[in-house]
C-alpha positions in Angstrom: -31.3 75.1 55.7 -28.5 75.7 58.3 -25.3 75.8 58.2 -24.5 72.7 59.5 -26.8 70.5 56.9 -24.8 72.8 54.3 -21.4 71.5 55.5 -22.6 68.0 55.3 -24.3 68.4 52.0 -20.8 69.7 50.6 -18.3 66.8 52.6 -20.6 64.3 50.9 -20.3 65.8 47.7 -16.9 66.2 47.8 -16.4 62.8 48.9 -18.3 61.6 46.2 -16.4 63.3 44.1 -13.2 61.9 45.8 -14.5 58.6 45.0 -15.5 58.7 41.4 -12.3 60.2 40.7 -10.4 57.4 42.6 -12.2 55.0 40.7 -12.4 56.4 37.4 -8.3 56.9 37.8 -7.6 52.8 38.7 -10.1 51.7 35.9 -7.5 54.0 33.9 -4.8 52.5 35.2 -6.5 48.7 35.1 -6.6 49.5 31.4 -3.3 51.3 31.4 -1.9 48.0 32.6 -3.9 45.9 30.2 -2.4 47.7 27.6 1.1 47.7 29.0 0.4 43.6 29.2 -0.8 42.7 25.9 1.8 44.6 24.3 4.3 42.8 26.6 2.8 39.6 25.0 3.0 41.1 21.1 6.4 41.4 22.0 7.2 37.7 23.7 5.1 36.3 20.9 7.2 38.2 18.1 10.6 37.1 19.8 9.3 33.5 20.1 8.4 34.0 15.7 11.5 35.7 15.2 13.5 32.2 17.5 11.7 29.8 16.1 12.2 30.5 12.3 16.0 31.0 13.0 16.5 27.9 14.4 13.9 26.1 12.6 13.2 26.8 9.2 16.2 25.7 7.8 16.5 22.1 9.6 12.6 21.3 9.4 9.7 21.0 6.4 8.3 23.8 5.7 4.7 21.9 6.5 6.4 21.0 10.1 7.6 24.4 10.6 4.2 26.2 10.0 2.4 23.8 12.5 5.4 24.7 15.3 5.2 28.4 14.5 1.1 28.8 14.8 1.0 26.5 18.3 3.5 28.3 19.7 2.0 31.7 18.8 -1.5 30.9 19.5 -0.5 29.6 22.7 1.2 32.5 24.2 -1.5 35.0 23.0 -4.2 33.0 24.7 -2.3 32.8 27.7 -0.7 36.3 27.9 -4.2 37.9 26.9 -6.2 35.6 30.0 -3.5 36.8 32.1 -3.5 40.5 30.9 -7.3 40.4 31.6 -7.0 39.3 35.0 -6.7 42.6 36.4 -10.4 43.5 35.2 -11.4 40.7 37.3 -12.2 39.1 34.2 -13.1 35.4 35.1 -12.4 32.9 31.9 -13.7 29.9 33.5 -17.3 30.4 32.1 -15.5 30.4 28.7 -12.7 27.6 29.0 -15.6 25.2 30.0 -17.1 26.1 27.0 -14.7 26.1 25.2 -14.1 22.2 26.3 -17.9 21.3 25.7 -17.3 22.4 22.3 -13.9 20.6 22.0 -16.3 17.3 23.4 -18.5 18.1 20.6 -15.8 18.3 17.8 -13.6 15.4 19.0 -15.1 12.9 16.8 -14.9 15.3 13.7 -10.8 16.5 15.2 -10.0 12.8 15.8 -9.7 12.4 11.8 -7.5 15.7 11.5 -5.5 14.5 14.5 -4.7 11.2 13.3 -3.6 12.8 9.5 -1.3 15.4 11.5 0.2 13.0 13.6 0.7 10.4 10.7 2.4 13.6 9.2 5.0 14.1 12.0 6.1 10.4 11.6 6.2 10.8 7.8 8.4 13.5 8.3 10.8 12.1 10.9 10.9 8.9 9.0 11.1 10.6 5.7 10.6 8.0 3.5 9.6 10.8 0.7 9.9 13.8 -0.5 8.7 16.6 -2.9 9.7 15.7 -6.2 9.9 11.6 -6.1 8.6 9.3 -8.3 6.4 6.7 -5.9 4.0 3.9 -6.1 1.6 3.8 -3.1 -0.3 0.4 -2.4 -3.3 -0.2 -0.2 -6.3 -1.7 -0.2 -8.3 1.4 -1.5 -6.4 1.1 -4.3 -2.4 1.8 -5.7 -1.4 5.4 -7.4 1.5 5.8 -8.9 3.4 9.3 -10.0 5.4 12.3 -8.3 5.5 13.8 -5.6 4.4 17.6 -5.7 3.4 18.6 -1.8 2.9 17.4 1.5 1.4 19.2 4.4 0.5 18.5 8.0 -3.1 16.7 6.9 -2.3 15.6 3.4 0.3 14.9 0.6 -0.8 15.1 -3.2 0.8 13.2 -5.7 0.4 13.9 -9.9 -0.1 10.7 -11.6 1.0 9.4 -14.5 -2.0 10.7 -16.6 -1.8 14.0 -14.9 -4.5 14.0 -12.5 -3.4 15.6 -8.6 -4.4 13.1 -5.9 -4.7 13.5 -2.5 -3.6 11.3 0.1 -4.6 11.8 3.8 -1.3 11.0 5.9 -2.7 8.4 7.9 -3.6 6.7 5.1 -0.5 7.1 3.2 1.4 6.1 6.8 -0.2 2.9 6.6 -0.1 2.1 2.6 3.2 0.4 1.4 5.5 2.6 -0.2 7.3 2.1 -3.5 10.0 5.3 -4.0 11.7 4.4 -7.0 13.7 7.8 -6.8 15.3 6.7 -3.2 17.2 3.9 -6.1 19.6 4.5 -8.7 18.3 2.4 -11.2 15.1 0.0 -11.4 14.5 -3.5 -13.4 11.9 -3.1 -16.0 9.9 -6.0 -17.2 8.0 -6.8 -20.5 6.9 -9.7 -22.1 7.4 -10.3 -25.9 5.3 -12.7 -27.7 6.6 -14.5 -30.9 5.2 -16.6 -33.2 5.6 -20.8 -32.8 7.0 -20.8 -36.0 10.0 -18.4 -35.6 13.1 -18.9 -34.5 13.4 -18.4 -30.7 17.4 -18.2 -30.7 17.2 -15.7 -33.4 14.3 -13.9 -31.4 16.3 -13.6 -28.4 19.5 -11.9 -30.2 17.4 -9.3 -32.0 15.6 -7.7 -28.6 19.3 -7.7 -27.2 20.5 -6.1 -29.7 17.5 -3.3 -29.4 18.2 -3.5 -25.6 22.1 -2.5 -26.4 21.5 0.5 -29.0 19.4 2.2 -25.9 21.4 4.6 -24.2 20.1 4.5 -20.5 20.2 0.5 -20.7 22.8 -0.3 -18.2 25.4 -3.1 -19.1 25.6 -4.0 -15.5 23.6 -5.8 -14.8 23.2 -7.3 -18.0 19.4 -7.6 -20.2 18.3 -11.1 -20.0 15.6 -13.0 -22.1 14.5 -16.0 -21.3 11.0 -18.4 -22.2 8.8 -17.2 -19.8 5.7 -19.3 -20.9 3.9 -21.4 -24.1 0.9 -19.3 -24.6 -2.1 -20.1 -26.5 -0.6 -18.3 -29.8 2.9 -17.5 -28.8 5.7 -18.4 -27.1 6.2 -15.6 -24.2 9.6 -14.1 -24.1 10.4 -12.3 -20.8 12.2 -9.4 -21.2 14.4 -7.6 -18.5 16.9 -4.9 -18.5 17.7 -2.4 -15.6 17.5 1.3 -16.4 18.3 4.7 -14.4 15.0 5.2 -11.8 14.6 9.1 -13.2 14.3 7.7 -17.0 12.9 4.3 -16.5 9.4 4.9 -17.6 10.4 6.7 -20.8 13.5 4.3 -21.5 11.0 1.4 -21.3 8.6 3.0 -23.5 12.1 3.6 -26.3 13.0 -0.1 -25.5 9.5 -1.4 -26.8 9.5 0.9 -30.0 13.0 -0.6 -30.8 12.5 -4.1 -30.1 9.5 -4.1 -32.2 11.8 -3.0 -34.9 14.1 -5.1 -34.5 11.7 -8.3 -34.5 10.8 -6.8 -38.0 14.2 -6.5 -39.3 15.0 -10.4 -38.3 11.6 -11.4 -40.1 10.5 -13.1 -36.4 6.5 -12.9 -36.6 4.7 -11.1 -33.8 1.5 -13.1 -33.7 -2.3 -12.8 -32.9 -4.7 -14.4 -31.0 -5.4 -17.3 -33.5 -7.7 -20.2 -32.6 -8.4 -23.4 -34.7 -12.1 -24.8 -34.6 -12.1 -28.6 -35.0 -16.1 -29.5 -36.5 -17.5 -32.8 -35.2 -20.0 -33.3 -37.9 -19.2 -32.1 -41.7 -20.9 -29.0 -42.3 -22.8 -28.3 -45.8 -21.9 -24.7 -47.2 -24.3 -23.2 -49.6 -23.2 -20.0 -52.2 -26.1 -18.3 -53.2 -25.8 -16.9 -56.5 -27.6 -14.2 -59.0 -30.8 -15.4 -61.0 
């Protein structure tokens, strides 16, 4: 080996060198920057948080605010971390078209999801409820009746009257009539009293006022009525009605009953039964059969 084959041995081992240093010291760098980027986007993404639950959280639902707070973070994370990767020469394509086959594959499952959230936008701009109401929802699944207890972005539940927690997808609730008896004041209740044919209607009629009157939570203005409502088979049908305060209605109704019923005792007026009288064509021969 000469000298000359020496030199160039060494200058290409030095430039190798020179190379693997270079590029070992802008991968370092690439990833310096990566770094530097993503924490950039922690920060944005934190300041966004920080903004929106300021200006937010007190004016919106709590259901409404969530949704806000998780698309606006997951969207600046996904784009600040495919732009921090950029420098890499990481190319997302290959994963955003996946990412949309798989969205094509889920649509028809999402649809469903979609159509609950969006119902649950327009319940909340529209408002027509709200945690803690007493509401009667009608539709031709079927009608439930209680309170209020939650309502989030997909679904609202509702505790009926016997206790049981419902839940009611938004879209379906959107598009169901709505009874909220706690958006009113007070509320008519109706019952219908039966009395016997013999008593005396007049005298009938005094004695549930008078039960309607000793209630508390029976408003005076309007005033209870009672009225014939109907000749039934074994009664004459007295309709009752009397307006009561929409937080108390249920239970004052449920007073109201126990005291008319007490009344009607009191002024001798006969509640009757189902009664029925059986007119034979033919005589009918009766035997007794007796001991021995």
């Amino acid at each position: 080996m000469n000298i000359t084959d020496l030199t160039n041995g060494l200058n290409t081992t030095l430039t190798t060198l020179s190379h693997t240093a270079m590029d070992t010291w802008t991968t370092v760098l690439k990833f310096l920057i990566i770094a530097l980027s993503i924490s950039v986007v922690v920060l944005i993404t934190l300041a966004v948080r920080t903004f929106i639950r300021r200006a937010l959280k007190p004016k919106v639902a709590p259901h409404i605010y969530n949704i806000i707070e998780k698309v606006t973070t997951y969207t600046i994370l996904i784009i600040g971390i495919a732009a921090s990767l950029a420098p890499l020469g990481i190319d997302l394509t290959g994963l955003l078209v996946a990412g949309g086959i798989a969205g094509i594959t889920v649509s028809f499952a999402g649809r469903t999801i979609f159509s609950n959230f969006l119902s649950g936008v327009f319940l909340y701009i529209e408002r027509p409820i709200k945690i803690g109401d007493s509401v009667s929802i009608e539709s031709p699944e079927g009608n439930i009746s209680g309170i209020v207890v939650d309502i989030d972005s997909i679904s609202t539940r509702i505790r009926s009257w016997n206790g049981y927690i419902v839940r009611i997808p938004n879209d379906r609730l959107f598009s169901s009539t709505i009874i909220n008896i706690s958006k009113v004041t007070a509320v008519r209740v109706v019952v219908d009293v039966g009395i016997s044919y013999k008593s005396d209607v007049d005298k009938a009629k005094e004695a549930i006022l008078k039960a309607l009157n000793d209630h508390p939570y029976v408003l005076v203005n309007p005033q209870p009525e009672v009225y014939i409502k109907e000749f039934g088979n074994s009664a004459i049908v007295l309709r009752v009605r009397f307006w009561a305060p929409s937080k108390v209605w249920y239970e004052t109704r449920k007073a109201c009953l126990e005291l008319i019923r007490s009344e009607l005792k009191n002024a001798g007026i006969e509640i009757p039964y189902l009664q029925l009288d059986l007119h034979v064509k033919e005589p009918i021969t009766v035997e007794y059969a007796t001991k021995n």
